[in-house]
C-alpha positions as CSV (number, residue, x, y, z in Angstrom):
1,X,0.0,0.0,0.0
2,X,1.4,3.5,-1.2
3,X,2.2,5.7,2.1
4,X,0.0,8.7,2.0
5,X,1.3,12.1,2.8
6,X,-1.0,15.0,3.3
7,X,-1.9,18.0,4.9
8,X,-4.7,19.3,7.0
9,X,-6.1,22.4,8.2
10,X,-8.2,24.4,10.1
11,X,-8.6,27.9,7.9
12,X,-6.6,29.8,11.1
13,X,-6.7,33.7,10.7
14,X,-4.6,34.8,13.1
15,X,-2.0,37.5,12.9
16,X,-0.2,37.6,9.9
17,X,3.3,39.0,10.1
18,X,3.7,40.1,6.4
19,X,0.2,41.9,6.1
20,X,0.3,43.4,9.6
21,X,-2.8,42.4,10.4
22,X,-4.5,39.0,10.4
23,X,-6.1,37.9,6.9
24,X,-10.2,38.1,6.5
25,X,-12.2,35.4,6.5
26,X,-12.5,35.6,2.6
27,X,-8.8,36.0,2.3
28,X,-8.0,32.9,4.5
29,X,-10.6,30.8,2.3
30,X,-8.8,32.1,-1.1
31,X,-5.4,31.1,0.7
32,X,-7.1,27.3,1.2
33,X,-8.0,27.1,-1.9
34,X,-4.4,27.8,-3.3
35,X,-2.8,25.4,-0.6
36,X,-5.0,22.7,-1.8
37,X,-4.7,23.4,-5.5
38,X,-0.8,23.1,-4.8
39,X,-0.9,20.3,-2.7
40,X,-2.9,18.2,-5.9
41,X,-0.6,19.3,-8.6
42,X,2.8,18.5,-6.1
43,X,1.1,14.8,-5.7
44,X,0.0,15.0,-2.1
45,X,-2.2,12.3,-1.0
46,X,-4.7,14.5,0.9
47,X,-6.1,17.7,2.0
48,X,-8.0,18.1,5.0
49,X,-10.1,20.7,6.8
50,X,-11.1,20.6,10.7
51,X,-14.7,22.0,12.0
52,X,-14.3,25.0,14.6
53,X,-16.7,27.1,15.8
54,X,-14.3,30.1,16.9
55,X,-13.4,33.7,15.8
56,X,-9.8,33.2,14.8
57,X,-10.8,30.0,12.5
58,X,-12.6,30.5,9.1
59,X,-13.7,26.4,8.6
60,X,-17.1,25.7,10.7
61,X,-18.5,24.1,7.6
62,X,-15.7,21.6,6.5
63,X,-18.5,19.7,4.0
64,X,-18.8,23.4,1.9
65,X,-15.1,24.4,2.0
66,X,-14.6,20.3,0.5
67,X,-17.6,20.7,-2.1
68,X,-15.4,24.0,-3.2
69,X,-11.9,22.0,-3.6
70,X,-13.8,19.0,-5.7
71,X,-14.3,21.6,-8.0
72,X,-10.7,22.9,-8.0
73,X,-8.9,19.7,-7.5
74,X,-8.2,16.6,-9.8
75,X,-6.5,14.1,-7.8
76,X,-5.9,14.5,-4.1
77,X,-8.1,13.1,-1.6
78,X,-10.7,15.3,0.5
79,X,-11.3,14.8,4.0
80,X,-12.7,16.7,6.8
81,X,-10.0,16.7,10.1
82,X,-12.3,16.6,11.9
83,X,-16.6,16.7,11.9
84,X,-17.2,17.3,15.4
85,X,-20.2,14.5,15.1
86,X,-21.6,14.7,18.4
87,X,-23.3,18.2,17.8
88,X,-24.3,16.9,14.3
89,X,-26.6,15.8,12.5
90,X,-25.6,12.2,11.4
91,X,-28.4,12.2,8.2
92,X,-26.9,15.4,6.7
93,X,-23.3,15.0,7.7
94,X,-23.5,11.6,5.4
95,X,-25.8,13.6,3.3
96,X,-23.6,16.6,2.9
97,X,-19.9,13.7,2.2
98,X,-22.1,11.6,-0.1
99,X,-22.5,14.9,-2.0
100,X,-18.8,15.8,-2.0
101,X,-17.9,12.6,-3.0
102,X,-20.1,12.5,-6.6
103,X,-19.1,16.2,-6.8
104,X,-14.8,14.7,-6.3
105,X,-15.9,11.4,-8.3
106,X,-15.0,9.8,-5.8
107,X,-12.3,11.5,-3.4
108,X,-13.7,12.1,-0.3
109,X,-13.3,11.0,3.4
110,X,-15.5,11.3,6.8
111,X,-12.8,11.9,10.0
112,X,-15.5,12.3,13.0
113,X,-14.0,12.7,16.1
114,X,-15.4,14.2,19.7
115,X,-13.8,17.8,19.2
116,X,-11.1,19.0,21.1
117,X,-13.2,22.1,21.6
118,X,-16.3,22.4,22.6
119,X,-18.1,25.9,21.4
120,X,-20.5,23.8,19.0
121,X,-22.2,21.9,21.5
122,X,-24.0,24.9,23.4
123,X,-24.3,26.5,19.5
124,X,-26.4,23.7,18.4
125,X,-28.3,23.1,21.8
126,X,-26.2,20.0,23.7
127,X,-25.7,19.6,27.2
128,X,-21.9,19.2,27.4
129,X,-22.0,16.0,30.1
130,X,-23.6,14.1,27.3
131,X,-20.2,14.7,25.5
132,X,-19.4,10.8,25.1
133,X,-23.2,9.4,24.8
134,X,-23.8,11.9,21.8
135,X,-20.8,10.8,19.8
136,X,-21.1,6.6,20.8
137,X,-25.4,7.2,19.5
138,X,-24.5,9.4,16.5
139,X,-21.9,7.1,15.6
140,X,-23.3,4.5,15.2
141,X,-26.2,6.0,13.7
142,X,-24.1,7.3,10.9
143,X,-22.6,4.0,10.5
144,X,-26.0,2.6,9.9
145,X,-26.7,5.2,7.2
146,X,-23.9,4.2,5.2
147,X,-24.2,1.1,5.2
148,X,-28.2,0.9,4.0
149,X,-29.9,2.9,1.9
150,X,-33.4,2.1,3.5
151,X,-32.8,3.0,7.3
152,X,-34.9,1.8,9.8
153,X,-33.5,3.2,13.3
154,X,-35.7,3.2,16.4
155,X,-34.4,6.0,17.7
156,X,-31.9,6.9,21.1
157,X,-31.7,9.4,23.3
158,X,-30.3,12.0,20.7
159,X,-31.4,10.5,17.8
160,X,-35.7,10.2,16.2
161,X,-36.9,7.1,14.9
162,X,-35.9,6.4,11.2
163,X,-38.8,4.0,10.1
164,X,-37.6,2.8,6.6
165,X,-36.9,5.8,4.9
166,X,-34.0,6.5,2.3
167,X,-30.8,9.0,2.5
168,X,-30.0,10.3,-0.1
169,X,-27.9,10.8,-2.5
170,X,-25.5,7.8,-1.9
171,X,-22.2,8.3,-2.0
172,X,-20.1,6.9,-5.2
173,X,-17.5,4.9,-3.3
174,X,-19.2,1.9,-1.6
175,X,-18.7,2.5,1.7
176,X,-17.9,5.9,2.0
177,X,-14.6,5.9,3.9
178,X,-15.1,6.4,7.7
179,X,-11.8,7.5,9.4
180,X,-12.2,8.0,13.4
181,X,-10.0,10.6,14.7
182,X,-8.3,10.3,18.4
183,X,-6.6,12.1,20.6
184,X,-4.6,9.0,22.7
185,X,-7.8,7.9,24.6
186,X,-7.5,3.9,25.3
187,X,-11.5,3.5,25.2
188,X,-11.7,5.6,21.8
189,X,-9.1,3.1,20.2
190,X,-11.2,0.0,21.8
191,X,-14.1,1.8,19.9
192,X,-12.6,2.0,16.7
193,X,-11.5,-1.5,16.6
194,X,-14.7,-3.2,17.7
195,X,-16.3,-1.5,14.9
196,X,-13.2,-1.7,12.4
197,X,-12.7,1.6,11.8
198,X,-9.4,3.4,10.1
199,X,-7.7,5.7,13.2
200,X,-6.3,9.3,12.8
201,X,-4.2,9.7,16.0
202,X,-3.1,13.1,17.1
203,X,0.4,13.5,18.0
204,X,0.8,16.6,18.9
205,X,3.1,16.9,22.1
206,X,5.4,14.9,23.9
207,X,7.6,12.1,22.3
208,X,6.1,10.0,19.6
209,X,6.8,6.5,21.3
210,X,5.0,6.9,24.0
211,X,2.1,6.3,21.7
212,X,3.4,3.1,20.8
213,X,1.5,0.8,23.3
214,X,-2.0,2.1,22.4
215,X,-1.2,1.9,18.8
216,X,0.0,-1.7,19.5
217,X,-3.2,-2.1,21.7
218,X,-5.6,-1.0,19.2
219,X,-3.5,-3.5,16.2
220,X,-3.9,-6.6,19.0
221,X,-7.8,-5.8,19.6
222,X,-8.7,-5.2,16.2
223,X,-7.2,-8.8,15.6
224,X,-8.7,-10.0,18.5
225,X,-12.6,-8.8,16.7
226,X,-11.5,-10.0,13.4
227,X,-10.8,-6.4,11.6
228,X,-8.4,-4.8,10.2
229,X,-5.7,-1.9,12.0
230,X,-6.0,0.6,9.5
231,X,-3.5,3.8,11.2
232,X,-2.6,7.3,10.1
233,X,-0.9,10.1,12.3
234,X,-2.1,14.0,12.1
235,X,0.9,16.2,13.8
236,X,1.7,19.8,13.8
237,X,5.2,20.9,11.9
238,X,6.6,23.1,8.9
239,X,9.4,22.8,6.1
240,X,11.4,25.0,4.1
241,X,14.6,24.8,2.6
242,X,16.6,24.9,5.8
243,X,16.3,23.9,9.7
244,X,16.9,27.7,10.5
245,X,14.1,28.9,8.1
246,X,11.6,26.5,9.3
247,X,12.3,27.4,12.7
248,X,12.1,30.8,12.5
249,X,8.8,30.8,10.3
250,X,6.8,28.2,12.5
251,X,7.9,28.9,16.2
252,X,6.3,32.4,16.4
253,X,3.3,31.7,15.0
254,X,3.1,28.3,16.9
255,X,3.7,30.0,20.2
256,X,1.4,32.5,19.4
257,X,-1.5,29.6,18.9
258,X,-0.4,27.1,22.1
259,X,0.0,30.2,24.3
260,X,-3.7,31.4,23.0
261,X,-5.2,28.3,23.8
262,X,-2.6,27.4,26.9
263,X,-4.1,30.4,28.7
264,X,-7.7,29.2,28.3
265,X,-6.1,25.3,29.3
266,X,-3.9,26.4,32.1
267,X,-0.7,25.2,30.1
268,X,2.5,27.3,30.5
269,X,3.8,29.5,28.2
270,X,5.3,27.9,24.9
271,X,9.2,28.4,24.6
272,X,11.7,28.1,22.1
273,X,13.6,25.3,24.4
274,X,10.5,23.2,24.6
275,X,10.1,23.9,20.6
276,X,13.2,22.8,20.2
277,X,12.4,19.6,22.5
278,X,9.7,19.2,20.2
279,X,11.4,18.9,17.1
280,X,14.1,16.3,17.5
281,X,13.8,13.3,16.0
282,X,11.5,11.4,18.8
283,X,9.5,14.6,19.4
284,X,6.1,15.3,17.8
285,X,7.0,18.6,15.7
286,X,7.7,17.9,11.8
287,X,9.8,21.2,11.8
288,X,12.9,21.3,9.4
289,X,14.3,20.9,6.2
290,X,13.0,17.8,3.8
291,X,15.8,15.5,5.0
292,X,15.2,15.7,8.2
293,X,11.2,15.1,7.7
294,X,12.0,12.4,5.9
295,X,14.0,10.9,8.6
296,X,11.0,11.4,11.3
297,X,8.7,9.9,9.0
298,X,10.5,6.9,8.4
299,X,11.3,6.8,12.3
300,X,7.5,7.1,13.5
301,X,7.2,4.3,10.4
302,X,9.3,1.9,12.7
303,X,7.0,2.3,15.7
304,X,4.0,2.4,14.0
305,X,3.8,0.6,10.6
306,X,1.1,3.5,9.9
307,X,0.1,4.5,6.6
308,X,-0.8,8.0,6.3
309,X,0.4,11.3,7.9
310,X,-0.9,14.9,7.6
311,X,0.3,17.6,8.8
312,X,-1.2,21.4,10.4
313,X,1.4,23.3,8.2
314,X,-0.4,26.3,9.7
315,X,-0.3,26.4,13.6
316,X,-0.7,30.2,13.5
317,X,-0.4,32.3,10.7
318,X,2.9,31.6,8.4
319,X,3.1,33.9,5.3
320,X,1.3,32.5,2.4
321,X,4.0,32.3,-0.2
322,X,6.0,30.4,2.5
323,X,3.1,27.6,3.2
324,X,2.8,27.1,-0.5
325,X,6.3,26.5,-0.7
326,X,6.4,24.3,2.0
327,X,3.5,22.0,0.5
328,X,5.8,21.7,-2.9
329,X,8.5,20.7,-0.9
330,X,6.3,17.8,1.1
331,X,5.0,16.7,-2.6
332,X,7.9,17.0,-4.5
333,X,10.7,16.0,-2.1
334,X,9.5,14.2,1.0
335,X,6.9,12.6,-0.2
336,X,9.3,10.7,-3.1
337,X,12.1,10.2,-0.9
338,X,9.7,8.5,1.8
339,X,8.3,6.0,-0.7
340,X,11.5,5.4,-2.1
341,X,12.9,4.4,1.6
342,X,9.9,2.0,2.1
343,X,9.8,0.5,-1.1
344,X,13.9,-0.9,-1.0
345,X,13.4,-1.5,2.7
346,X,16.5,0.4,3.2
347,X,17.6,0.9,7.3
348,X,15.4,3.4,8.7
349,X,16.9,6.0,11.7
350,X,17.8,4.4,15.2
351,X,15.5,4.4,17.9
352,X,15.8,8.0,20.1
């Protein structure tokens, strides 16, 4: 199986340091539309965008902004990172991807996931201690949907009866690919291999092998239910030409972000030491130039046999001409370069 290599994001429109100011909502959506247009033609694998409900992010629709790349994209898969399905609607979210994928002929994903924020829940009218029960019902609702055309559902606590009726339009890839996005929770990855699904684990922090017994966990108990461990990673990181010019585009805006959201958290304030930390070759920042990328990609390869990894290019706001260059270099250099290393089976980096 080829490795996939893609990118996601969330439309962030925070401070720009070029313009001065941060970029409007319309600007940040004509900016995603470029980084995804790029990221086809340099042969990335996929492009993803994440639902947020907050000022400084411009994606709270990811279904629209997706419909929108179909249109301007020819190859490269198109996935949301994530659908925050617990405050959804699981008829129109399969609704709205079965839509996406005629309109992509056939290039669209579904990542759901519980949020990592919560604004939408209150939005849409949920009571935030049902935060597990509405994404376990809706889950499996939307499971149900995708797999029958004629749905008869008797209903839950969050969900109405469904007494025989169709959803339509059906999507053109039979089944519409499910992907469940987690955060490093045991019980999510018990979830997702009961019910076979493909897992998008966030590593985001911290050193990468310390993730390596749940990903074992979840491998041994899909085995265990008779399905198949299906893994991809999402991190955070940024490449350029050199390790200083990566650096010194990504860490400001990155500390800008994790000090925005430490202060409602209670983290401490992001430094350049612990950004450093971050990007050596066991940490969980892909910050540098393509060699070294390539390196941590074929090193998180050894502990995890996974097949995919995207990457938030844009923790903060990095100047546009600078992302775009960065996703040419992922397609055109990394991306080869990894293949090429997994295909001859040549020795991957040592263990950190």
């Amino acid at each position: 199986m080829r490795f996939e290599l893609g990118i996601y994001t969330f439309g962030e429109a925070t401070y720009d340091p070029e313009m001065g100011r941060a970029p409007t909502p319309a600007e940040r959506l004509q900016r995603l539309i470029e980084e995804a247009e790029v990221a086809d033609e340099a042969g990335l694998s996929i492009y993803a965008v994440g639902e947020h409900h907050r000022p400084e992010y411009v994606v709270s629709a990811p279904s629209v902004v997706l419909a929108a790349l179909a249109a301007r994209t020819r190859k490269i898969r198109l996935s949301s990172a994530v659908v925050v399905l617990g405050s959804a609607d699981p008829i129109r979210v399969f609704q709205e991807f079965a839509t996406v994928d005629l309109l992509s002929n056939g290039r669209a994903e579904l990542m759901v996931g519980r949020g990592s924020f919560t604004e939408s829940f209150p939005l849409f009218g949920y009571d935030l201690s049902d935060y597990d029960k509405l994404f376990e019902e809706k889950l499996e609702l939307l499971l149900k949907i995708r797999e029958e055309e004629i749905v008869f559902w008797l209903g839950g606590r969050f969900t109405h009866p469904i007494p025989n009726l169709g959803v339509y339009p059906r999507s053109l890839q039979r089944p519409l690919p499910v992907w469940l996005a987690v955060g490093g929770t045991p019980g999510s990855l018990e979830r997702a291999a009961k019910l076979g699904l493909p897992v998008s684990l966030a590593i985001i922090g911290g050193s990468a092998s310390r993730f390596k017994p749940l990903v074992d966990m979840y491998k041994q108990r899909s085995m265990a239910y008779g399905n198949q461990a299906r893994l991809g990673i999402a991190a955070h990181g940024f490449i350029a030409r050199s390790r200083r010019e990566a650096q010194t585009l990504a860490f400001p805006a990155h500390k800008l972000t994790m000090d925005r959201i430490g202060r409602e958290r209670g983290w401490p304030p992001f430094t350049w030491e612990r950004f450093l930390h971050e990007c050596r070759l066991d940490g969980a920042l892909f910050v540098g130039e393509p060699a070294e990328i390539v390196d941590k990609i074929l090193y998180q390869h050894s502990l995890f046999r996974h097949e995919r990894l995207i990457i938030q290019l844009t923790v903060g706001t990095i100047p546009h001409k600078a992302v775009l260059e960065a996703i040419e270099l992922l397609g055109t250099e990394v991306l080869p370069a990894v293949e090429k290393a997994l295909d001859s089976c040549c020795p991957l980096p040592a263990s950190v």
